[in-house]
C-alpha positions in Angstrom: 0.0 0.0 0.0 1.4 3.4 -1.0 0.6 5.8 1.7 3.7 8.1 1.1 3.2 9.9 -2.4 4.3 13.2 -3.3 1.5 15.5 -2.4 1.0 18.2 -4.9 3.0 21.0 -4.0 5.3 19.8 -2.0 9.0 21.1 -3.3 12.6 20.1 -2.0 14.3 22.5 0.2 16.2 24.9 -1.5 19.8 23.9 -2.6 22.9 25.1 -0.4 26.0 25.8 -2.2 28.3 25.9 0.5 27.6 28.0 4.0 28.3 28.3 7.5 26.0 26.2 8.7 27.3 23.5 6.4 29.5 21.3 7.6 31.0 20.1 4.5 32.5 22.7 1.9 33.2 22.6 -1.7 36.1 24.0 -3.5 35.4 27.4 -4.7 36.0 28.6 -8.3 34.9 31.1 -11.2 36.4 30.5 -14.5 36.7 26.6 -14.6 37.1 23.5 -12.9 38.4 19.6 -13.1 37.8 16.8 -10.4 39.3 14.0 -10.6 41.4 10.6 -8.3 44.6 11.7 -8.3 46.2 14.8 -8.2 49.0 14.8 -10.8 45.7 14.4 -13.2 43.7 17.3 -12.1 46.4 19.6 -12.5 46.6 18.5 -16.1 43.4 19.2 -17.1 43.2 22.8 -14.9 46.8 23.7 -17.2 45.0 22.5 -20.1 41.9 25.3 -19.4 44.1 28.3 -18.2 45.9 27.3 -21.4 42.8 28.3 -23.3 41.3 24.8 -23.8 38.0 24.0 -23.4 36.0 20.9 -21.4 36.7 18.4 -23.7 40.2 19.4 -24.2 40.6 19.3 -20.5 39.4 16.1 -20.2 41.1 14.1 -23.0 44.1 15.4 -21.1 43.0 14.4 -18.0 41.8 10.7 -19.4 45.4 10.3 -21.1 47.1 11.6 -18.0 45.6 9.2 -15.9 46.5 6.1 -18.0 50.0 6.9 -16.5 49.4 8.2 -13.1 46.3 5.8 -12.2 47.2 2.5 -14.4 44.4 0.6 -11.8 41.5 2.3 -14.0 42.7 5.1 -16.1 43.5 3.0 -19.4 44.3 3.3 -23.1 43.7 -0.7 -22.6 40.0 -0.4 -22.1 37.2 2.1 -22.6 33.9 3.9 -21.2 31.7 6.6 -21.7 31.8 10.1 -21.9 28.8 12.6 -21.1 29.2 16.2 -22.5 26.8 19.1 -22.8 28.2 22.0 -25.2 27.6 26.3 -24.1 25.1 25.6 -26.3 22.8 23.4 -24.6 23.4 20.4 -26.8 23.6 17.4 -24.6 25.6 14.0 -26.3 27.0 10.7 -25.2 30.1 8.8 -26.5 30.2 5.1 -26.2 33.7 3.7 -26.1 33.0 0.8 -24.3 35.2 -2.0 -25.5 33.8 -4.9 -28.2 34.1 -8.6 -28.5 36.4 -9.7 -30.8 35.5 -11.7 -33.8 35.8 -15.0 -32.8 34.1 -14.2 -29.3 31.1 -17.2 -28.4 28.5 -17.6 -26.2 29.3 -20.1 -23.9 33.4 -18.9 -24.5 33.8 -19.0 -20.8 32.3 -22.7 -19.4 34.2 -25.2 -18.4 33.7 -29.2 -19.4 30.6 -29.1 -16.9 28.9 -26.2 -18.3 29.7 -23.6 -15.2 30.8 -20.4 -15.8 34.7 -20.5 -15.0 35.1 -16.7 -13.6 38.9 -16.8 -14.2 38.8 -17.2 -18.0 36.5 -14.2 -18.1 39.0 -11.9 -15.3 42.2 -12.9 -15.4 42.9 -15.0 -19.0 44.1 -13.7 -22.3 40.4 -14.2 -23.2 39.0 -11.7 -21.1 40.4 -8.9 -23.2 37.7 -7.1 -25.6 39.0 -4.5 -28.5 39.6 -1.2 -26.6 38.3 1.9 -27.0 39.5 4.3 -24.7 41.9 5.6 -27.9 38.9 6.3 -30.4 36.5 7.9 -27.9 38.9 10.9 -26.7 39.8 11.2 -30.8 36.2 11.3 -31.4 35.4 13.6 -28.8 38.3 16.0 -29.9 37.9 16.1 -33.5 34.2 16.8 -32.6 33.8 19.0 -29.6 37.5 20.4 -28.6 40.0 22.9 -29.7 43.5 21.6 -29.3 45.1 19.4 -31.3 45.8 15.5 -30.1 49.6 16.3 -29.9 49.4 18.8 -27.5 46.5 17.4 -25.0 49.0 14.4 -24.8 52.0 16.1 -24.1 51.4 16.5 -20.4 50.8 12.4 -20.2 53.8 11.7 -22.5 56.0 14.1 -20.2 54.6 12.2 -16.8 55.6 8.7 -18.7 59.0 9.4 -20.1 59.6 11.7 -16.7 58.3 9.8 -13.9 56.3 10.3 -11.1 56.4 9.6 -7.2 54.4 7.0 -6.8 51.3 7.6 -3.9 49.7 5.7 -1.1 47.1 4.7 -3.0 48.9 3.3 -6.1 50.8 1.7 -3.4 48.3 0.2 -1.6 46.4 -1.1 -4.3 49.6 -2.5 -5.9 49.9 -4.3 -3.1 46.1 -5.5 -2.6 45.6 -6.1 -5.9 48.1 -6.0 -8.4 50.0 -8.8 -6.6 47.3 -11.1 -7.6 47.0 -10.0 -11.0 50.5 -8.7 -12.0 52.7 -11.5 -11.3 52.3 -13.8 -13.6 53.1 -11.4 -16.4 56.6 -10.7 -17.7 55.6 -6.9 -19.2 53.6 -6.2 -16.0 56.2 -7.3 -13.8 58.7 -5.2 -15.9 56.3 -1.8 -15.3 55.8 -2.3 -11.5 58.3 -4.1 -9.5 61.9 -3.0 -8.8 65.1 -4.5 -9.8 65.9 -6.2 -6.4 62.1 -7.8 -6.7 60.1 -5.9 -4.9 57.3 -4.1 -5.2 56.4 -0.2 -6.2 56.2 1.5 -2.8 55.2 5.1 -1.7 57.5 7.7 -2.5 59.2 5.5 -5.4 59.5 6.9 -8.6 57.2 5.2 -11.7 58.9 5.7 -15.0 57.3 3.8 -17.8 59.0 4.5 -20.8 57.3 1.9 -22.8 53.8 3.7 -22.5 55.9 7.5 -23.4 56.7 5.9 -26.7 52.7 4.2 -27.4 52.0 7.8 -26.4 54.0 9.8 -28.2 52.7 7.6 -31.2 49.6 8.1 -31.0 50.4 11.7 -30.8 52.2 11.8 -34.2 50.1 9.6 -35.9 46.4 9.7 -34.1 44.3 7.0 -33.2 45.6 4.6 -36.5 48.7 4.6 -34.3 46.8 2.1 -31.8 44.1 0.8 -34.3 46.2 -0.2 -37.5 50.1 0.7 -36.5 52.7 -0.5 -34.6 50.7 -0.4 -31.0 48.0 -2.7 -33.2 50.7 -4.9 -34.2 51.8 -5.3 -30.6 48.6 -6.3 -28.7 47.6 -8.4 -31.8 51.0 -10.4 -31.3 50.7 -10.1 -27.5 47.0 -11.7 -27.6 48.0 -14.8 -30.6 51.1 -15.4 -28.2 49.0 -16.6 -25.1 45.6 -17.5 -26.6 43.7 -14.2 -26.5 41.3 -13.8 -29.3 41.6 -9.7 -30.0 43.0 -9.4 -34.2 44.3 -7.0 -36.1 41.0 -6.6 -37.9 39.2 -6.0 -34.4 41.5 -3.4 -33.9 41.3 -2.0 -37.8 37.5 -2.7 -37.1 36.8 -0.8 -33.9 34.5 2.2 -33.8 33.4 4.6 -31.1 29.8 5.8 -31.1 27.7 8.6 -30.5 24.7 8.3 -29.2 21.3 10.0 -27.7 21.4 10.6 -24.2 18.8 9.1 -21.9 16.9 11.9 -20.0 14.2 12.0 -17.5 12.5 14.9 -15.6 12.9 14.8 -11.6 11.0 17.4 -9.6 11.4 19.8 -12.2 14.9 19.3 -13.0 16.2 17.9 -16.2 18.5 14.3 -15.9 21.0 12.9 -18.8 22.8 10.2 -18.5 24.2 7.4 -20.3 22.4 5.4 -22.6 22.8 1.6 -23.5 25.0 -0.3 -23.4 25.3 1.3 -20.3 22.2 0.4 -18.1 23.2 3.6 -15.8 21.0 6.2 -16.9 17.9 3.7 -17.5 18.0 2.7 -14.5 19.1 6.0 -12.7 15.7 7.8 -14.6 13.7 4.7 -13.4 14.5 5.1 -9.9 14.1 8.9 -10.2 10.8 8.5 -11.5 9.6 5.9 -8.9 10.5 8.4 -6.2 9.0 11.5 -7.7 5.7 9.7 -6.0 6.9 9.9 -2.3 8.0 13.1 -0.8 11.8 12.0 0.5 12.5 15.6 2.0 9.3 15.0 4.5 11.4 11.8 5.8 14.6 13.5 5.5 18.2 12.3 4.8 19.2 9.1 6.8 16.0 8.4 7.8 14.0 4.3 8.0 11.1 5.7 5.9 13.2 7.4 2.8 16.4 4.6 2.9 13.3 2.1 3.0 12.1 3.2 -0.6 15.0 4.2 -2.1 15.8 0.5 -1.5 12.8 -1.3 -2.9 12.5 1.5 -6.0 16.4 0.2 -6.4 15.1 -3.6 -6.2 12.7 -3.3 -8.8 15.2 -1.4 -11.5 17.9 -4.4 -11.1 15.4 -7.2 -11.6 14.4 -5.3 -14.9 18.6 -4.5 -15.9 18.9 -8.2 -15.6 16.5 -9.1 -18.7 16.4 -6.2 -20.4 19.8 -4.5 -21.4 22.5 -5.4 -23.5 24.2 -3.7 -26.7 21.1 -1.7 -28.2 23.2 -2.6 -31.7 22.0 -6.4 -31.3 19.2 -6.7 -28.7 16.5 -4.5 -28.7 16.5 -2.4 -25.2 12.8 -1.2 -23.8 14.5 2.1 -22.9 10.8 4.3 -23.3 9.1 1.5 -20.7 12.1 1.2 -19.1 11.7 5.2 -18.0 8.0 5.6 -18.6 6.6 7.7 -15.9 3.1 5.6 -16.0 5.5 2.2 -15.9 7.3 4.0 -12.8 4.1 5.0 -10.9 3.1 1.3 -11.3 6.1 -0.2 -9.5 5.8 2.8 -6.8 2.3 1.5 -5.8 3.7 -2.1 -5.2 6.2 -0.1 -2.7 5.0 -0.5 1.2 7.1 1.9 3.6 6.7 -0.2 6.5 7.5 -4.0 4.9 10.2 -4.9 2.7 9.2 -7.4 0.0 11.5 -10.2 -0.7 13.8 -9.9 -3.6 12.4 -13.6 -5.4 9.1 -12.1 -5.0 10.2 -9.9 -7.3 10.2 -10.1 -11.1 11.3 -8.2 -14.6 8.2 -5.7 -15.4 6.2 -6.6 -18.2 6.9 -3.7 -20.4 4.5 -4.2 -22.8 1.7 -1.4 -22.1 4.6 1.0 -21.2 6.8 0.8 -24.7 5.9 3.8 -27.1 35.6 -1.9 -8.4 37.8 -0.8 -10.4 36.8 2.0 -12.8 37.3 6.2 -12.4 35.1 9.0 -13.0 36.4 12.4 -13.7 34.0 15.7 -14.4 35.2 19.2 -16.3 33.5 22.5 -16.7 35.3 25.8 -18.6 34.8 29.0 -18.5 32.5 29.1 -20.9 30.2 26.5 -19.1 30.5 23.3 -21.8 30.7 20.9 -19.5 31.9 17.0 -19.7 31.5 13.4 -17.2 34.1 10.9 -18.2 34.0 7.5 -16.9 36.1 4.7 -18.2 38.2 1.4 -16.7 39.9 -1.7 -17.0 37.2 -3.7 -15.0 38.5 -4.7 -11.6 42.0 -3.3 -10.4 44.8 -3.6 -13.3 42.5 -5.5 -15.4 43.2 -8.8 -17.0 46.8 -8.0 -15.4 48.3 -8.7 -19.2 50.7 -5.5 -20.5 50.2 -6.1 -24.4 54.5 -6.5 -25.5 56.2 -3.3 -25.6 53.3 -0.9 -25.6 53.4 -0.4 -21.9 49.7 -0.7 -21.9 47.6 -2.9 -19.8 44.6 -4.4 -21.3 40.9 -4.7 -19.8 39.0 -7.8 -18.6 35.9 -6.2 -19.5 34.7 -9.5 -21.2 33.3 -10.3 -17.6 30.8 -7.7 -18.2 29.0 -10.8 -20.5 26.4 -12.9 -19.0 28.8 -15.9 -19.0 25.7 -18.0 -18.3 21.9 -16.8 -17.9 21.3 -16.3 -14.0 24.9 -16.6 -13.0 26.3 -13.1 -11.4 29.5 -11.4 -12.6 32.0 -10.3 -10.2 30.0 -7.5 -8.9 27.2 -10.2 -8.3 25.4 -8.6 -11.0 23.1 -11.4 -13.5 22.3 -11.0 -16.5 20.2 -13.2 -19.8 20.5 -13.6 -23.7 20.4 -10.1 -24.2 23.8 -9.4 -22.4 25.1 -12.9 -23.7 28.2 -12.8 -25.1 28.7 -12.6 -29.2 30.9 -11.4 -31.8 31.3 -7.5 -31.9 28.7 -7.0 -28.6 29.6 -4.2 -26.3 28.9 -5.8 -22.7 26.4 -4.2 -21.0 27.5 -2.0 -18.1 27.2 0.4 -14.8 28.7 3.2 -16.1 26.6 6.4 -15.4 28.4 10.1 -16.3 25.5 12.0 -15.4 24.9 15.7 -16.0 21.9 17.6 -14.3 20.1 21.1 -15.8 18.4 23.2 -13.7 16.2 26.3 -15.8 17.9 25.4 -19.0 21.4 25.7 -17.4 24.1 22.9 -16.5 23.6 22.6 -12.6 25.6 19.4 -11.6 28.4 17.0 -13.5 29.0 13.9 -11.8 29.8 10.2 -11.4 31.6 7.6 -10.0 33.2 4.0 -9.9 31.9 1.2 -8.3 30.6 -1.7 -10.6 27.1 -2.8 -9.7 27.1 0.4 -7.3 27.5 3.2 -9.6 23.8 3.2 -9.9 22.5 3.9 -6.9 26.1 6.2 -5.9 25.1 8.8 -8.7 21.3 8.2 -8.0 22.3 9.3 -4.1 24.3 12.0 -5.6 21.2 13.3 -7.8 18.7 13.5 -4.7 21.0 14.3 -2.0 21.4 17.5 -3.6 17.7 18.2 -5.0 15.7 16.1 -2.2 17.7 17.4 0.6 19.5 20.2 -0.6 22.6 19.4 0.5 25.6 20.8 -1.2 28.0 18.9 -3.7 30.7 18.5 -0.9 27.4 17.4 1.6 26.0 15.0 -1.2 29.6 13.8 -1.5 30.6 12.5 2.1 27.2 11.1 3.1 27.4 7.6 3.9 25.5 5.8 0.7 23.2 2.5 0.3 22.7 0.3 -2.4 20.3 -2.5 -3.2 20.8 -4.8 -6.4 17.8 -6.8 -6.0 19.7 -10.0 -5.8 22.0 -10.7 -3.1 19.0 -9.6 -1.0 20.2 -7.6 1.4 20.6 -3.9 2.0 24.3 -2.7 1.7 25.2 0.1 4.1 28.5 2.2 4.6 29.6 3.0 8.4 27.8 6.4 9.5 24.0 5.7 9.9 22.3 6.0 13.0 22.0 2.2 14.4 18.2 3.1 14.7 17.7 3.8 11.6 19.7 0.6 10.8 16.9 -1.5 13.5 13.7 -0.1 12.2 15.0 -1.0 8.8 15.8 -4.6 10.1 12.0 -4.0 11.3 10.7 -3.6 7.7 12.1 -6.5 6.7 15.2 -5.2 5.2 18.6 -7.8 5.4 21.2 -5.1 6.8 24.6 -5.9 5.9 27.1 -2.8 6.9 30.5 -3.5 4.3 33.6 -1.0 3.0 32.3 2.3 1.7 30.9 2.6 -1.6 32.1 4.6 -4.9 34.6 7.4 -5.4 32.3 10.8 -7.4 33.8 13.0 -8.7 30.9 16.2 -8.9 31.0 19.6 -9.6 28.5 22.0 -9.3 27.2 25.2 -10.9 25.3 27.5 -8.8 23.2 29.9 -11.2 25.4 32.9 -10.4 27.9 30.9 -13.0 30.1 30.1 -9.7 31.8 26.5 -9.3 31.8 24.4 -6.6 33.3 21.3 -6.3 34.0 18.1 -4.4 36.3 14.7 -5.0 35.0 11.7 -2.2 37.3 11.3 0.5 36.6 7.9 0.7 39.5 7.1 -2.1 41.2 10.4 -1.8 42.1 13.6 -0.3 40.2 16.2 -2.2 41.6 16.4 -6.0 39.2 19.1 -7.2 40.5 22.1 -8.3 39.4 25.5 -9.9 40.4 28.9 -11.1 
């Protein structure tokens, strides 16, 4: 029984862009701004705007730059999305998201009994789709930016040749998880552990001069440097070598997309985000428009009542991502039911505040009445308020763990993105069917969700985040922590998140909610599990005197944003 909608008239509380009464602040500036995971990265793409470059310029940069500085997810070895919205108004997406190679097949990673067999799809040669990383910033340059390639590489190709000190959290997650991964592999041994055997450690310096030369390649020669030249030749060799399937023709073959936005309309705000084969902004707009029929700011921030349906409205998308979305080039994905306001309104009235319902009593919609861990996030705005959300990886941590020869470049295990069998979860206990099955050519379906909010016509918030399955619900929290409960983008950023995938059934929560809130939930039936904190965003924010404000989520790093 729905006993909690929206009553009409009822508005959020005015957004707060960073007062004394806050206890979180943003960083403050006025011409332009870049937020990003690391440091050495951010300062890129700031040079790169006080140089006179614009968003996208700045963020090439930055994407480049953090293939060196940030080799655990910033990649020329995988792909992603990017999210941009021009001066003009015009919103776009580009889909870089890595492909299947040709002789890719369904059931490519069973074993003998029929099980999927997780490491051939993590930590194999096979787990390696075409990357797209290279084509997407080239796309997005030619199109939308101002500089040419050779000189928004330079900074990266200067921090490769040149070196940099190593960080505590390179460190710690060479040590966590590139010890697992890394080992094994000649190249990647070569790039990351020191003569006398050791491991990379804090305060070390990282030369890799290797991925200076694919860089300054590419530079010289574009993206046919990586896609048909000698860096081609390389991973083509490197895959025939130890069994990977990646050609020369998936490389000569390999395209980046643009693509329509999905968008949505959230308590009078406007929402894009990413569109297939990304299930992020489907599922971001679905959830959006489920709550729009229950007042959240009555409840407040934190409290049983608004956790409770944030949860179930979560529940309900996930059981519907798990049938539904795959590459919208070979499956056909319900996207208008999928964000149907009518479709939403009729999974908010199954919603009960007081009792959670079970996650196998819940089913994929039928559409038919409705149809008419380790990645990073970076976000850039200019001067002239174009404004872009980058979000690209190599999976999990270092991806397959395989440097492709000479090229200095690790390659992705993105191929666990597939449904390796119908029903049987990924690593990020995500499960999928035939549409995300795996095929020749397919994009696998993913998380990934740069999202961009517009307030009156104007950009008002650029954000996004890692976090596999949990990207979702991070940038969903980030989207009504700021317009349900007006907090501010460093507020939104530091609140202690929850996420619900439908199946496991259980409510995931970080450390920092009241332990009553946590009992009555247990009271409504929800399974509370508290685990590690959740995402790292990567937001800024535009207040509608053109100022910028700006916040990077402490729970990866110190705060990276910076302005001017």
């Amino acid at each position: 029984m729905m006993s909690l909608c929206l009553t009409a008239g009822a508005a959020p509380p005015p957004v707060s862009y960073g007062v004394e009464t806050d206890i979180y602040h943003p960083v403050r500036a006025e011409h332009g701004m870049v937020a990003t995971v690391d440091a050495l990265a951010t300062q890129v793409g700031v040079d790169i705007l006080k140089q006179g470059g614009n968003a996208v310029d700045a963020a090439v940069a930055v994407g480049y730059a953090l293939a060196v500085t940030h080799p655990q997810a910033g990649n020329l070895g995988g792909g992603g999305f990017m999210l941009l919205r021009t001066k003009d108004g015009k919103t776009t997406a580009i889909d870089f998201r890595e492909m299947a190679p040709e002789k890719a097949s369904r059931d490519m990673f069973l074993d003998q009994q029929g099980n999927a067999d997780s490491k051939k799809s993590l930590t194999s040669p096979l787990a390696s789709g075409t990357p797209g990383t290279v084509a997407g910033f080239s796309l997005a340059l030619e199109k939308y930016g101002t500089m040419p390639l050779n000189k928004v590489i330079q900074p990266a190709f200067k921090l490769a040749r040149e070196g940099y000190i190593v960080n505590e959290a390179l460190a710690d997650d060479l040590k966590q998880y590139g010890s697992e991964v890394l080992p094994s592999h000649e190249n990647s041994r070569a790039i990351f552990w020191k003569k006398d055997g050791s491991l990379l450690q804090k305060g070390d310096r990282l030369i890799q001069a290797n991925l200076a030369k694919s860089l300054e390649l590419i530079a010289e020669n574009g993206p046919d440097a990586f896609y048909k030249g000698p860096i081609a030749d390389q991973i083509a060799e490197e895959m025939a070598k130890s069994g990977g399937l990646i050609s020369k023709a998936d490389l000569a073959n390999y395209k980046a997309v643009e693509r329509k936005p999905i968008s949505g309309e959230y308590r009078g705000y406007e929402v894009y985000s990413m569109p297939p084969p990304s299930s992020g902004g489907i599922h971001i707009v679905q959830i959006l428009n489920i709550l729009e029929n229950f007042d959240l700011a009555k409840y407040g921030f934190g409290s049983a009542d608004a956790m409770q349906l944030v949860a179930e409205a979560e529940k309900y998308a996930y059981a519907d991502r798990s049938e539904y979305l795959g590459d919208p080039d070979f499956v056909k994905v319900p996207w208008q039911a999928l964000t149907s306001k009518a479709y939403a309104k009729s999974l908010a009235e199954k919603i009960d505040v007081n009792k959670a319902r079970p996650s196998s009593d819940i089913k994929p919609g039928r559409l038919a009445p409705y149809e008419s861990n380790q990645t990073t996030h970076f976000s850039v705005v200019d001067k002239d308020g174009n404004a872009v959300a980058v979000t690209y990886t190599l999976n999990t941590n270092f991806g397959s763990g395989i440097v492709a020869g000479n090229t200095g470049i690790l390659m992705n295990n993105q191929m666990d993105d597939f449904s390796a069998k119908p029903g049987v979860p990924n690593v990020y206990g995500l499960v999928g069917g035939d549409a995300n099955a795996v095929g020749p050519h397919k994009r696998p379906l993913s998380s990934m969700s740069p999202t961009i909010v517009v307030k009156d016509g104007k950009t008002w918030l650029v954000t996004g985040s890692p976090g596999g399955s949990r990207i979702i619900t991070t940038v969903l929290q980030m989207v009504i922590n700021t317009i349900d409960f007006g907090m501010n983008v460093a507020e939104a950023t530091n609140a202690p998140r929850f996420h619900h995938q439908w199946l496991l059934d259980e409510l995931r929560v970080e450390k920092g909610f009241s332990p009553d809130t946590l009992k009555l939930l247990g009271e409504k039936g929800q399974k509370v599990v508290v685990k590690e904190a959740m995402g790292s965003t990567q937001s800024i924010m535009i207040a509608p005197d053109g100022k910028l404000y700006g916040a990077s989520d402490p729970r990866t790093v110190e705060d990276l944003t910076e302005g001017y």
